[in-house]
FIFI-409854 format. One line per field, with one value per atom (N, C-alpha, C, O): atom name; residue in one letter; x, y negated, z; residue number from 1. Coordinates in pm, 1 decimal. Layout:
<pts>
atom	[CA|...]
res	[A|...]
u	[X|...]
v	[Y|...]
w	[Z|...]
n	[NUM|...]
</pts>
This chain:
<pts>
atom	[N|CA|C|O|N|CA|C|O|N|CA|C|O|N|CA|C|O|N|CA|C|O|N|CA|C|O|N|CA|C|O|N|CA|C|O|N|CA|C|O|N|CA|C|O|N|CA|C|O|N|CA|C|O|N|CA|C|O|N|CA|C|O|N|CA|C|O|N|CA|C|O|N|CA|C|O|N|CA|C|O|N|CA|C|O|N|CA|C|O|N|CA|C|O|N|CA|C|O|N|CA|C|O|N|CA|C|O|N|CA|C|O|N|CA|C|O|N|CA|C|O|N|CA|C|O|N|CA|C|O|N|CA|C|O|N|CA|C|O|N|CA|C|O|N|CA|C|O|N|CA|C|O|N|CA|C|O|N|CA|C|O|N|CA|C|O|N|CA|C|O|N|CA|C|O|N|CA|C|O|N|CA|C|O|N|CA|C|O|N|CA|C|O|N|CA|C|O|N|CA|C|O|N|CA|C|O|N|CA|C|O|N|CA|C|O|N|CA|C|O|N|CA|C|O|N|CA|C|O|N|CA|C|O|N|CA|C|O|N|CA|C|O|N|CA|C|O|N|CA|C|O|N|CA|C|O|N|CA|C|O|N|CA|C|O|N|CA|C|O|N|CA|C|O|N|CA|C|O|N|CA|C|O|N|CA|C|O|N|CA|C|O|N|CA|C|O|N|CA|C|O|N|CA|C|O|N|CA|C|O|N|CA|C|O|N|CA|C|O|N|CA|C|O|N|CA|C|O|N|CA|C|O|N|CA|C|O|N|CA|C|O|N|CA|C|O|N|CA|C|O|N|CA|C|O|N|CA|C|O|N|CA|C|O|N|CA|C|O|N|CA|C|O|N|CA|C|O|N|CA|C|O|N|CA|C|O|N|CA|C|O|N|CA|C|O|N|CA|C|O|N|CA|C|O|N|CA|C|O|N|CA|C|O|N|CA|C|O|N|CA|C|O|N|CA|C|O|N|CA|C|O|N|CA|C|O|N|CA|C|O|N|CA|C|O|N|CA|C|O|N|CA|C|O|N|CA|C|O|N|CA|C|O|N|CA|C|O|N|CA|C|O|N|CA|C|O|N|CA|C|O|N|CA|C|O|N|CA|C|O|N|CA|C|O|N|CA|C|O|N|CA|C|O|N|CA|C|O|N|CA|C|O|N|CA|C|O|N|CA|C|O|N|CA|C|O|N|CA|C|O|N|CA|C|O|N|CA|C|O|N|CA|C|O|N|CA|C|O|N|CA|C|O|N|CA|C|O|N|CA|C|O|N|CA|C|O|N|CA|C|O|N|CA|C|O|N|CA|C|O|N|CA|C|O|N|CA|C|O|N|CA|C|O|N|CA|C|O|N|CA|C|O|N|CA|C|O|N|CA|C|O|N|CA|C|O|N|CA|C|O|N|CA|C|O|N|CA|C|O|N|CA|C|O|N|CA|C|O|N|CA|C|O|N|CA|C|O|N|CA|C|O|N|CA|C|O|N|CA|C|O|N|CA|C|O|N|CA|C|O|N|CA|C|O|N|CA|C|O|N|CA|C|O|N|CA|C|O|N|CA|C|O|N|CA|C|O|N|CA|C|O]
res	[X|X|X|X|X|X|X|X|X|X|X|X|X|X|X|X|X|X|X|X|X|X|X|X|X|X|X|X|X|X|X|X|X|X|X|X|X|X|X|X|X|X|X|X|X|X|X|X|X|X|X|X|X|X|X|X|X|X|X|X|X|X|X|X|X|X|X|X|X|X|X|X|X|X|X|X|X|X|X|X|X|X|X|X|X|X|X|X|X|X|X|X|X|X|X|X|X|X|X|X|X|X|X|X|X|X|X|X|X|X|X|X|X|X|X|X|X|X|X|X|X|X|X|X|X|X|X|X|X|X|X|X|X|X|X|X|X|X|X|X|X|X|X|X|X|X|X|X|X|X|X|X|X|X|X|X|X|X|X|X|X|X|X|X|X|X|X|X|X|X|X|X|X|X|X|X|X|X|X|X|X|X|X|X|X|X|X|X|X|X|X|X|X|X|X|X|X|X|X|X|X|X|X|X|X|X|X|X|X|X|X|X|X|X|X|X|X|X|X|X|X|X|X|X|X|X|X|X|X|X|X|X|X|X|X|X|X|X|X|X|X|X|X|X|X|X|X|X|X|X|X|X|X|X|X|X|X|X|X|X|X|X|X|X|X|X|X|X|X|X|X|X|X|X|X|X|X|X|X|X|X|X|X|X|X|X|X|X|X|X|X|X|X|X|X|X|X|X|X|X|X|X|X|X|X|X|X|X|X|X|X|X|X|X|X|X|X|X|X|X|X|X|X|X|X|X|X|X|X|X|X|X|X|X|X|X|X|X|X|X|X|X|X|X|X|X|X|X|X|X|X|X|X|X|X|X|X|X|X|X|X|X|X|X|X|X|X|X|X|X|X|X|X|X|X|X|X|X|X|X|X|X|X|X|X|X|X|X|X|X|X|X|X|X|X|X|X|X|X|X|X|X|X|X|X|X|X|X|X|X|X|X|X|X|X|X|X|X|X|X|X|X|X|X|X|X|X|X|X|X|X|X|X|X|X|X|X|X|X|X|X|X|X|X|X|X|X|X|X|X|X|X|X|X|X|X|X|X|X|X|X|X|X|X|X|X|X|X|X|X|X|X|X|X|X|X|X|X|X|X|X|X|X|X|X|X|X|X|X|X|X|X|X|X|X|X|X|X|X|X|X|X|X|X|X|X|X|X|X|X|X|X|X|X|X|X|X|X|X|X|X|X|X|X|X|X|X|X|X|X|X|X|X|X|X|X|X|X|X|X|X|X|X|X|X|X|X|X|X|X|X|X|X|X|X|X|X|X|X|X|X|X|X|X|X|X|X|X|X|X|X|X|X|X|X|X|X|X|X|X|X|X|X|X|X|X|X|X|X|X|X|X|X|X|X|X|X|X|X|X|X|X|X|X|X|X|X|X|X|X|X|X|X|X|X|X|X|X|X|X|X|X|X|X]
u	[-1363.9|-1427.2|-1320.3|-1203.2|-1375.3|-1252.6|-1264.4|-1383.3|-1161.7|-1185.1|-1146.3|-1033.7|-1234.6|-1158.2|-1087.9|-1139.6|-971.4|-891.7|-915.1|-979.6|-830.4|-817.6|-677.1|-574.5|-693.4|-551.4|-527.7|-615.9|-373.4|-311.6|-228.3|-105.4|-299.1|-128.5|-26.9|92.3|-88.0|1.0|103.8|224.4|20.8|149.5|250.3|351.2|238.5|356.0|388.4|467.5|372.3|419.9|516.5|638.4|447.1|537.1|676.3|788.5|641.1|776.1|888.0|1011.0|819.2|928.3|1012.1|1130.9|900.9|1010.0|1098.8|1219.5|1072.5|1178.9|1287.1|1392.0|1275.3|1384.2|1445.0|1559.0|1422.3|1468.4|1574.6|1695.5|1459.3|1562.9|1703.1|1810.2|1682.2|1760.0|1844.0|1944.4|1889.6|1970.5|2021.3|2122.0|1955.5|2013.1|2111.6|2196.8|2063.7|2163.0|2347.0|2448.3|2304.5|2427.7|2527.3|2649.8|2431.6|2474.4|2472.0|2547.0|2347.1|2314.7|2165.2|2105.1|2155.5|2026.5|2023.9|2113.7|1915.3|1951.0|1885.8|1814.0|1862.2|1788.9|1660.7|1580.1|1611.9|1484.7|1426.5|1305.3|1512.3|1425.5|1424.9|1339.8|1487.7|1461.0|1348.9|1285.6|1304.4|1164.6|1088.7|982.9|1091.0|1000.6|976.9|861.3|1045.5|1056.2|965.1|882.9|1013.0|933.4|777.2|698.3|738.7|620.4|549.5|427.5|603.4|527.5|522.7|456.4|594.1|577.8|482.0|443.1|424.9|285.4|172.6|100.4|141.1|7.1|-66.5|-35.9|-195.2|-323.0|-415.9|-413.1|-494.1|-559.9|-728.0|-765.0|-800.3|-963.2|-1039.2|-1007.5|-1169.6|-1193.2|-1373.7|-1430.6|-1416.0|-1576.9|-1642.7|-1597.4|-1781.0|-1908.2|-1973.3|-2038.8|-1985.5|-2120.7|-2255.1|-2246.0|-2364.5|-2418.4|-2397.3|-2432.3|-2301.6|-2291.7|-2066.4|-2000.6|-2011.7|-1905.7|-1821.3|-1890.0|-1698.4|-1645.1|-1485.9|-1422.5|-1473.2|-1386.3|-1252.4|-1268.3|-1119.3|-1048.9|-954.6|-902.2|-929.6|-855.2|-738.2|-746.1|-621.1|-474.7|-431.3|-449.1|-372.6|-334.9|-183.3|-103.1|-156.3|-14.1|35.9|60.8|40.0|140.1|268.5|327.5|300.0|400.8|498.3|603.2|373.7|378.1|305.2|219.8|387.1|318.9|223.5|224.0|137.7|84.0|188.9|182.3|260.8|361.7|469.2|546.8|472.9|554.9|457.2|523.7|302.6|218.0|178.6|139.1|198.4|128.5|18.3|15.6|-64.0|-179.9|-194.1|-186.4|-214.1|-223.1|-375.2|-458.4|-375.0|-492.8|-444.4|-436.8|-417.8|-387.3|-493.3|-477.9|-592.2|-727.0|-811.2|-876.7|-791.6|-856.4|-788.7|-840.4|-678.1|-569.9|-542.0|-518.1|-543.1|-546.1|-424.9|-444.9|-304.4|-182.0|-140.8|-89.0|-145.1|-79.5|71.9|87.2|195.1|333.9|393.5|327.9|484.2|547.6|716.3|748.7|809.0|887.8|990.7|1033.1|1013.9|1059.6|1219.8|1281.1|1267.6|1430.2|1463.2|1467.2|1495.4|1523.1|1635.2|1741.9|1602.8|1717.5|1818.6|1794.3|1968.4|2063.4|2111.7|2101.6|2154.5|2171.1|2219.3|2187.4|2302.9|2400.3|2301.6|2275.6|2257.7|2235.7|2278.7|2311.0|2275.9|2332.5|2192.7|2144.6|2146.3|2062.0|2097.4|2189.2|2039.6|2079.2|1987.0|1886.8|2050.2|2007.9|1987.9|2054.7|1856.2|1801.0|1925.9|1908.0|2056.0|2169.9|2228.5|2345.7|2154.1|2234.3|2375.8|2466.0|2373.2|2507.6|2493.0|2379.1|2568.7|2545.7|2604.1|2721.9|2494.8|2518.0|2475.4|2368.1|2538.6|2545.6|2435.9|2435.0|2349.0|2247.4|2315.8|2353.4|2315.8|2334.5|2237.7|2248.3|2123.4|1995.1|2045.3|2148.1|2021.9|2011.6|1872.2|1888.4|1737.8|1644.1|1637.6|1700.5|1565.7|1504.4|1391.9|1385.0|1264.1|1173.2|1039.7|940.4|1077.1|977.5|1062.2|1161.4|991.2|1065.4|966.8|861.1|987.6|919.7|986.5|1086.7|946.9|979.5|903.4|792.2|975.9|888.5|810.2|845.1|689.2|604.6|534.9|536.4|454.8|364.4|231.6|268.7|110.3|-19.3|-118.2|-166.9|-143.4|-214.6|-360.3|-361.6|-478.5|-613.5|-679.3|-672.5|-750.7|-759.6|-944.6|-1018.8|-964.2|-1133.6|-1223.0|-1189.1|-1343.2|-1462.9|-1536.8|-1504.9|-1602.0|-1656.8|-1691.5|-1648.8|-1771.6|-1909.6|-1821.5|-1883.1|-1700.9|-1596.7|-1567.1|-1527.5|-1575.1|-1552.2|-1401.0|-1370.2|-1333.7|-1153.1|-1162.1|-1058.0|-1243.2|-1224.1|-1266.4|-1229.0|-1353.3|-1389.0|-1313.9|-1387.0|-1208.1|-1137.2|-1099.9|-1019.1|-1179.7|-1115.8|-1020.9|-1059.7|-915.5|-834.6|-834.7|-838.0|-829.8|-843.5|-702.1|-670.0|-621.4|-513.3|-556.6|-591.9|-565.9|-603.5|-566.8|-620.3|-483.4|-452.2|-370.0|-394.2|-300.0|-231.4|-325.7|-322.4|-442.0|-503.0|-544.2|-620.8|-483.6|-540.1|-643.8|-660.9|-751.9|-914.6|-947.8|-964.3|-952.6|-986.4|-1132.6|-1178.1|-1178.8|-1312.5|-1349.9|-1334.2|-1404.0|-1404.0|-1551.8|-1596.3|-1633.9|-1729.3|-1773.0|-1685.9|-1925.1|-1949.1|-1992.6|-1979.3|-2039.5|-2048.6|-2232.8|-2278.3|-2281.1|-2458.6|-2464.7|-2417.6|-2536.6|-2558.4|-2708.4|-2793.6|-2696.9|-2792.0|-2875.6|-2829.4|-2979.2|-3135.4|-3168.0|-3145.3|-3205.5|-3264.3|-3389.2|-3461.8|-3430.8|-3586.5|-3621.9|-3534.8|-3780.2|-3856.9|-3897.7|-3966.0|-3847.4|-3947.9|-4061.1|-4071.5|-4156.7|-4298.0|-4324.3|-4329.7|-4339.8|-4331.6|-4511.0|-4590.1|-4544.3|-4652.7|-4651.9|-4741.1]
v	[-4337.2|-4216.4|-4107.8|-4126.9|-3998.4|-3876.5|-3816.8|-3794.6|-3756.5|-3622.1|-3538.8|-3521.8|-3435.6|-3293.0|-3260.7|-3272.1|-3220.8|-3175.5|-2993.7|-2909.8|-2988.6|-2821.0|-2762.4|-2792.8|-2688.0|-2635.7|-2541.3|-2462.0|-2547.9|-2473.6|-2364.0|-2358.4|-2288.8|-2181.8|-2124.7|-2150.1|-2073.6|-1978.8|-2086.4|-2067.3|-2221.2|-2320.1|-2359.5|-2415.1|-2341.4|-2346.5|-2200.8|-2161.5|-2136.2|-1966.6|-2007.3|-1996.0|-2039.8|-2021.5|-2161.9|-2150.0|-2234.1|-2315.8|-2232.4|-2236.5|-2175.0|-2093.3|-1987.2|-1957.0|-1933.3|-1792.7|-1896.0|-1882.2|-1977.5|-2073.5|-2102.8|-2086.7|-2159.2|-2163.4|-2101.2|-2145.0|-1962.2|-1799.1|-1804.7|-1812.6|-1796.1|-1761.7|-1849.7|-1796.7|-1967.7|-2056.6|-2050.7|-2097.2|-2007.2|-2006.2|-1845.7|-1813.3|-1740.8|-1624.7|-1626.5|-1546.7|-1732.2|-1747.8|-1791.8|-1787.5|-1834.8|-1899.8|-1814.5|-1814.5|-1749.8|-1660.3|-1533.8|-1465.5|-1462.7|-1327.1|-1344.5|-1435.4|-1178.7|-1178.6|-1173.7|-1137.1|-1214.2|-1243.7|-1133.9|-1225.6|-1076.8|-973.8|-1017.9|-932.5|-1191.0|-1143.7|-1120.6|-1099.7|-1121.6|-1121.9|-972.9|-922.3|-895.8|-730.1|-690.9|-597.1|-780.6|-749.4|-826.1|-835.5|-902.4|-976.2|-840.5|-799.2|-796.6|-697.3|-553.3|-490.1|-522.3|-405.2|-417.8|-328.2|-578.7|-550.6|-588.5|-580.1|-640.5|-646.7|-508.1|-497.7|-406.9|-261.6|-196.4|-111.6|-232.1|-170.3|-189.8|-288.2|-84.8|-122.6|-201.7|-205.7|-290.9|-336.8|-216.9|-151.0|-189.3|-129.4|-173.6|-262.8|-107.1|-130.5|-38.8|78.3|-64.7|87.1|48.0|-58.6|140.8|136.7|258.1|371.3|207.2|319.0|314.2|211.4|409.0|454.3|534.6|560.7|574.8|672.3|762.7|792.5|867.8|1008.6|1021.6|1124.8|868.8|922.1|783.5|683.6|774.6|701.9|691.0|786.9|565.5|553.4|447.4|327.1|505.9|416.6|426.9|533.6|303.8|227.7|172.6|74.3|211.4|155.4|93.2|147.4|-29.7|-65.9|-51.9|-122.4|74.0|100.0|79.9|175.6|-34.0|-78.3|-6.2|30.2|6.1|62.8|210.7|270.5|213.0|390.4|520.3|523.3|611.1|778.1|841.5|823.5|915.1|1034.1|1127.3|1170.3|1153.5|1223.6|1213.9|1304.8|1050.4|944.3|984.5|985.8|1015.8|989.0|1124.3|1221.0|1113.8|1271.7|1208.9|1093.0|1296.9|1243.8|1403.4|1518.0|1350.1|1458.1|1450.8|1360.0|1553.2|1536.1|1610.4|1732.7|1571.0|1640.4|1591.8|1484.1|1672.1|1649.4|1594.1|1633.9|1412.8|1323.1|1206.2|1105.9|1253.2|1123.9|1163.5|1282.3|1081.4|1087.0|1027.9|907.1|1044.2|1005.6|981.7|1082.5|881.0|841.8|782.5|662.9|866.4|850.7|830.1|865.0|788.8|762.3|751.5|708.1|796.6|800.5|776.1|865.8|620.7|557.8|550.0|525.6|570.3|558.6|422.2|448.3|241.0|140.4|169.1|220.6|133.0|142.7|18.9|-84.5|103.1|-57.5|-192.6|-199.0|-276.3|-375.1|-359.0|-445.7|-249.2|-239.0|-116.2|-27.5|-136.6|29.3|44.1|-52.7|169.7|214.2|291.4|394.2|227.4|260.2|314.8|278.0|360.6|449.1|305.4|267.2|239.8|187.7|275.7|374.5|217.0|324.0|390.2|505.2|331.5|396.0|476.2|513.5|501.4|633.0|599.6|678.9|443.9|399.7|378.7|369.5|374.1|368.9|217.7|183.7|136.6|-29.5|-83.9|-45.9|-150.5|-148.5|-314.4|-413.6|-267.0|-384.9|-493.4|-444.9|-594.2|-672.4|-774.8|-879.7|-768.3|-835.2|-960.8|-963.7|-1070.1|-1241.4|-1227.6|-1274.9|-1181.9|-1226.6|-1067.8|-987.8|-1018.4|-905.1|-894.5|-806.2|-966.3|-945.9|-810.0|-819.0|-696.1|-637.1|-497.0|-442.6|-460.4|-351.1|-241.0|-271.5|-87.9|47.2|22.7|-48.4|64.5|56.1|225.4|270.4|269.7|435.7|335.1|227.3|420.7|364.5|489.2|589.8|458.6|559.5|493.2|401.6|505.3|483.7|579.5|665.4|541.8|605.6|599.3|528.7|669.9|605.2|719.1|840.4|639.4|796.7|798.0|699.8|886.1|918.1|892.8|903.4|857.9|888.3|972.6|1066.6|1008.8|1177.7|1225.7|1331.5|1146.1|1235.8|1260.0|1330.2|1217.8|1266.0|1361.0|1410.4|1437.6|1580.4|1607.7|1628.1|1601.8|1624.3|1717.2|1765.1|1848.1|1938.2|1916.5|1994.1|1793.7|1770.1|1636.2|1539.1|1611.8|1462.9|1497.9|1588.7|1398.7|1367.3|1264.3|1147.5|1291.0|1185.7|1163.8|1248.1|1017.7|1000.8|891.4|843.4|847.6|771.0|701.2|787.0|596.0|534.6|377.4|310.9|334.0|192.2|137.1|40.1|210.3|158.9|148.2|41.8|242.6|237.4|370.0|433.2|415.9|536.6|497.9|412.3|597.2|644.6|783.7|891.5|732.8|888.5|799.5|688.9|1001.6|990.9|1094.6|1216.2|1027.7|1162.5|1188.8|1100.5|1247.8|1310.1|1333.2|1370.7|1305.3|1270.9|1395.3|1486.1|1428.4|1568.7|1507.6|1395.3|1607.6|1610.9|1584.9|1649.4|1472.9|1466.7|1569.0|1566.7|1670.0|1675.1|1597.5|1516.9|1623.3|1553.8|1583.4|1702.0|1529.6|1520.3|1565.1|1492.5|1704.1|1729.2|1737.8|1742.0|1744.1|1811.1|1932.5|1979.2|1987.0|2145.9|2159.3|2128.9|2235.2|2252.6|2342.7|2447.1|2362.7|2476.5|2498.2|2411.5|2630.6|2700.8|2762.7|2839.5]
w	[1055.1|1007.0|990.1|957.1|1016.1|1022.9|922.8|900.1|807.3|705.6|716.4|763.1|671.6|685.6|565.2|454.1|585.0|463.2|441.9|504.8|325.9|351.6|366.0|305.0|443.8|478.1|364.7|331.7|283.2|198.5|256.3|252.3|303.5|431.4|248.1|230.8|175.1|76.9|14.0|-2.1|-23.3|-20.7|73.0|29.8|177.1|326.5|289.1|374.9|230.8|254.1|78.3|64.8|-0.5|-80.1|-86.3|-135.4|-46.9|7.3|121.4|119.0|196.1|269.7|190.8|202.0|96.1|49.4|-51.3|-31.2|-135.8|-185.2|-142.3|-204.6|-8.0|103.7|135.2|151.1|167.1|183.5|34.8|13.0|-39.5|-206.9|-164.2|-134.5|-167.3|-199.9|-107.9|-162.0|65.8|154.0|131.5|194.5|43.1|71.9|-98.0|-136.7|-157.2|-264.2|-248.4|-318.2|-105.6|-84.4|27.7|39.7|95.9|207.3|203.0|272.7|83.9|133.0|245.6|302.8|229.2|288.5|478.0|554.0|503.0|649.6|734.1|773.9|769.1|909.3|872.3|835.5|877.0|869.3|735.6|730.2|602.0|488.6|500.9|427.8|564.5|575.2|617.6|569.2|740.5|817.1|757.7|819.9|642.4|608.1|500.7|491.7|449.3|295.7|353.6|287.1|512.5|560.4|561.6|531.9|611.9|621.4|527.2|541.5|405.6|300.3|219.6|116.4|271.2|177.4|188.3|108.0|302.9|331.3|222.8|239.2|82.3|3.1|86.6|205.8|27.6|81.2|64.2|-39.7|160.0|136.2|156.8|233.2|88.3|85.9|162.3|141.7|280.2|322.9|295.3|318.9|253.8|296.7|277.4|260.6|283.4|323.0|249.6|232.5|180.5|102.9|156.0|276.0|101.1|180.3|226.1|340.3|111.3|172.1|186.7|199.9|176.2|219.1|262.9|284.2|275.0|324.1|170.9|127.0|137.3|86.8|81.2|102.3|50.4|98.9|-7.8|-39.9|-70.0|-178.6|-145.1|-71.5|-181.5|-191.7|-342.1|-451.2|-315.9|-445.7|-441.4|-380.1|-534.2|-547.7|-729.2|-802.5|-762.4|-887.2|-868.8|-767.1|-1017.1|-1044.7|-1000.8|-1024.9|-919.5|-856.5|-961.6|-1050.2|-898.4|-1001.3|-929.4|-807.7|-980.2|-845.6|-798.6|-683.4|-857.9|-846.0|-764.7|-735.2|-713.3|-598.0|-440.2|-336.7|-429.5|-336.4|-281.2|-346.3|-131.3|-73.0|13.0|54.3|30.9|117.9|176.7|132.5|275.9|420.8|506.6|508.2|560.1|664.7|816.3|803.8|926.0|1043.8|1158.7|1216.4|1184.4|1236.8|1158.1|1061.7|1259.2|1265.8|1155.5|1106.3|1142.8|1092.6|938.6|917.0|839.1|723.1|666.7|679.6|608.4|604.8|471.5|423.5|390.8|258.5|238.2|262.8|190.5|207.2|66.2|-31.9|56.3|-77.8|-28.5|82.1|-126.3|-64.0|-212.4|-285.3|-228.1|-292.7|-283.9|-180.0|-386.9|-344.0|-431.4|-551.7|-391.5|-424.2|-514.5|-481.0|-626.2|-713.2|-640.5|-578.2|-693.1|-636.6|-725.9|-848.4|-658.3|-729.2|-857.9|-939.3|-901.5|-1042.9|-1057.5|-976.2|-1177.2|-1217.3|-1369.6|-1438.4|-1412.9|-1550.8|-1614.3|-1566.6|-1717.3|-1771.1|-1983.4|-2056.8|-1998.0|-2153.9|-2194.3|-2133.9|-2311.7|-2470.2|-2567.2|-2597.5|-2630.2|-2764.1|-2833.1|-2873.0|-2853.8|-2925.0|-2807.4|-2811.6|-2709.6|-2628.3|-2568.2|-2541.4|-2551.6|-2490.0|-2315.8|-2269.9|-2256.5|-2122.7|-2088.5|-2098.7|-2046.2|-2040.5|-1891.5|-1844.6|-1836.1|-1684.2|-1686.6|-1759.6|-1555.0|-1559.5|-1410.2|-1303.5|-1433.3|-1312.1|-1274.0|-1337.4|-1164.1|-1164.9|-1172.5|-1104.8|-1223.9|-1149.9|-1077.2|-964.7|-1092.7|-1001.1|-952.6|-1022.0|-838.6|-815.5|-770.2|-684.7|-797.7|-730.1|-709.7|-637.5|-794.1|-826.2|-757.5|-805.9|-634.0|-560.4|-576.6|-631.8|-528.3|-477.4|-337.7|-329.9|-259.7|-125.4|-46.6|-74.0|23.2|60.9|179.3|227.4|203.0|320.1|338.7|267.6|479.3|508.1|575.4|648.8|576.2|618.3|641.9|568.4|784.2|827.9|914.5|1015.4|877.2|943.3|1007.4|987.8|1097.1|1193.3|1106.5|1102.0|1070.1|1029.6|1111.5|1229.4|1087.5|1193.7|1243.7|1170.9|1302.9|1377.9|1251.2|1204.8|1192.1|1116.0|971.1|891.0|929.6|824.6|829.9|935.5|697.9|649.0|583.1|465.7|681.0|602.8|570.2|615.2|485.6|437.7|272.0|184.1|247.4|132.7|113.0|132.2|85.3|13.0|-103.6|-122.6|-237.3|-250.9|-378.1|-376.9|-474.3|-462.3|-637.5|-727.1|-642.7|-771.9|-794.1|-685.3|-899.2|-914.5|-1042.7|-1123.5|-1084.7|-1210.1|-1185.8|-1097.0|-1262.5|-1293.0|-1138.5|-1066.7|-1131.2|-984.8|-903.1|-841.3|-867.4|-732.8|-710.0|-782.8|-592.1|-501.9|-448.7|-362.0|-530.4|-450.4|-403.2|-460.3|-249.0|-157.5|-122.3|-93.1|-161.9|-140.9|-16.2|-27.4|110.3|233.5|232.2|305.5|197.4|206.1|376.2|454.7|426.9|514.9|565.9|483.9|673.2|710.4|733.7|755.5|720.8|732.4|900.8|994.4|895.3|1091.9|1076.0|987.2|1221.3|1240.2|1339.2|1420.0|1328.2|1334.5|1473.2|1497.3|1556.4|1676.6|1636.6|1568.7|1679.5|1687.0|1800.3|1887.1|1841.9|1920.1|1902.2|1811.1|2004.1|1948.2|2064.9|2183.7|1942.9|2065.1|2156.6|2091.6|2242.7|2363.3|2371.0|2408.3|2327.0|2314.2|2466.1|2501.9]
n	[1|1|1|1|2|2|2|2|3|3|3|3|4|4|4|4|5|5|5|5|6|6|6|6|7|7|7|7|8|8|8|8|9|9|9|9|10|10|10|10|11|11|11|11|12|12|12|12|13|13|13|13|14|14|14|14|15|15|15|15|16|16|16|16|17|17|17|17|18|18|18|18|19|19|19|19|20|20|20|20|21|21|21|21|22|22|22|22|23|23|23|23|24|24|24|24|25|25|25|25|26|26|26|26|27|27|27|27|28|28|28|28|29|29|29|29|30|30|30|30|31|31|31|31|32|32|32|32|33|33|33|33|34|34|34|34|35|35|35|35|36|36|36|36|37|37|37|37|38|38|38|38|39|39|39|39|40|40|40|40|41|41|41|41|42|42|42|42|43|43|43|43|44|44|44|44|45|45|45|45|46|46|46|46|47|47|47|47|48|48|48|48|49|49|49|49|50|50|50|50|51|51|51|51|52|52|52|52|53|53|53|53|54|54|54|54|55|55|55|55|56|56|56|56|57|57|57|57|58|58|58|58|59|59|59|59|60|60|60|60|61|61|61|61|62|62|62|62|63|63|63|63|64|64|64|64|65|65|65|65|66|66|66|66|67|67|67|67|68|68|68|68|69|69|69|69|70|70|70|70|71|71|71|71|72|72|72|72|73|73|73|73|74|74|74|74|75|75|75|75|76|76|76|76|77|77|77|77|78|78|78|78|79|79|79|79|80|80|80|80|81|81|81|81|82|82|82|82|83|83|83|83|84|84|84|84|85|85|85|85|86|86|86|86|87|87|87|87|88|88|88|88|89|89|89|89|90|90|90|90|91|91|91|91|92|92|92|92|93|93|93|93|94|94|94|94|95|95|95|95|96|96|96|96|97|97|97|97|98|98|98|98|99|99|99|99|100|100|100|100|101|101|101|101|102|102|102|102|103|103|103|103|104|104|104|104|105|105|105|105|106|106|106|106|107|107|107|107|108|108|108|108|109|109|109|109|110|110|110|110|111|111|111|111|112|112|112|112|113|113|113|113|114|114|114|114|115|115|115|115|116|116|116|116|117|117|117|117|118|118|118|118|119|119|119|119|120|120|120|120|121|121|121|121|122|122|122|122|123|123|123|123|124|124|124|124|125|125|125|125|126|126|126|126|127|127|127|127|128|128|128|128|129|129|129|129|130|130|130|130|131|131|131|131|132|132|132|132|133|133|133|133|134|134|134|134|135|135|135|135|136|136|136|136|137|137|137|137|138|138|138|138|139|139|139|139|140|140|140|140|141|141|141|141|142|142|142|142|143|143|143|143|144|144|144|144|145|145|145|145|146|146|146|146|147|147|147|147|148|148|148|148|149|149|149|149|150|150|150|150|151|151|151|151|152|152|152|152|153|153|153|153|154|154|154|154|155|155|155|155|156|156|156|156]
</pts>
């Protein structure tokens, strides 16, 4: 008799970045934890449809509105951030106004600059977006443009 099991992929994913940790502890970081770091900078994003518009959700933790530009050029809708990675040593002020130098042992919690971009659909109104920021998530709201109506007209 045969069973079906279930496949765990995030457990094979999180044994690898373990592995990563643990060989870049000894070596430094390698080329690919760079391209592994690029393409995880990309927010997730959410897209859907409502009746009268189209909306699209980024989950950006630990970001400002003030970090985020959102663009419109035509068709293409462009959300950028442009993060400067603090470095490994930084000097940060203590409540007594002393200047005390930080040295990470772990670093896992990055800003990374990125850019995303979605091209709209015909019947989208890029003149009406728009943008709300609350609890680490960017909500653009694109307002749909009125289709018109296929009539008949009557010929007297």
């Amino acid at each position: 008799m045969k069973t079906v099991s279930l496949y765990h992929p995030s457990f094979v994913e999180h044994a690898l970045n373990d592995f990563d940790r643990y060989m870049e502890s000894f070596f430094g970081e390698s080329p690919l934890t760079q391209a592994k770091r690029i393409f995880n900078a990309l927010p997730p994003a959410d897209i859907y449809e409502t009746k009268g518009a189209f909306v699209v959700e980024l989950e950006l933790p630990s970001y400002d509105e003030k970090d985020i530009e959102v663009h419109v050029d035509g068709k293409t809708l462009t959300i950028t951030s442009k993060q400067e990675e603090e470095t490994q040593r930084n000097v940060s002020e203590t409540p007594e106004t002393e200047k005390e130098e930080k040295i990470y042992l772990v670093r896992e919690r990055r800003k990374a600059s990125f850019t995303r971009s979605f091209m709209l659909p015909e019947n989208a109104d890029s003149n009406s977006i728009g943008a709300n920021f609350k609890n680490g998530i960017l909500t653009l709201e694109i307002k749909k443009r009125t289709q018109t109506q296929k009539r008949v007209i009557p010929i007297k």
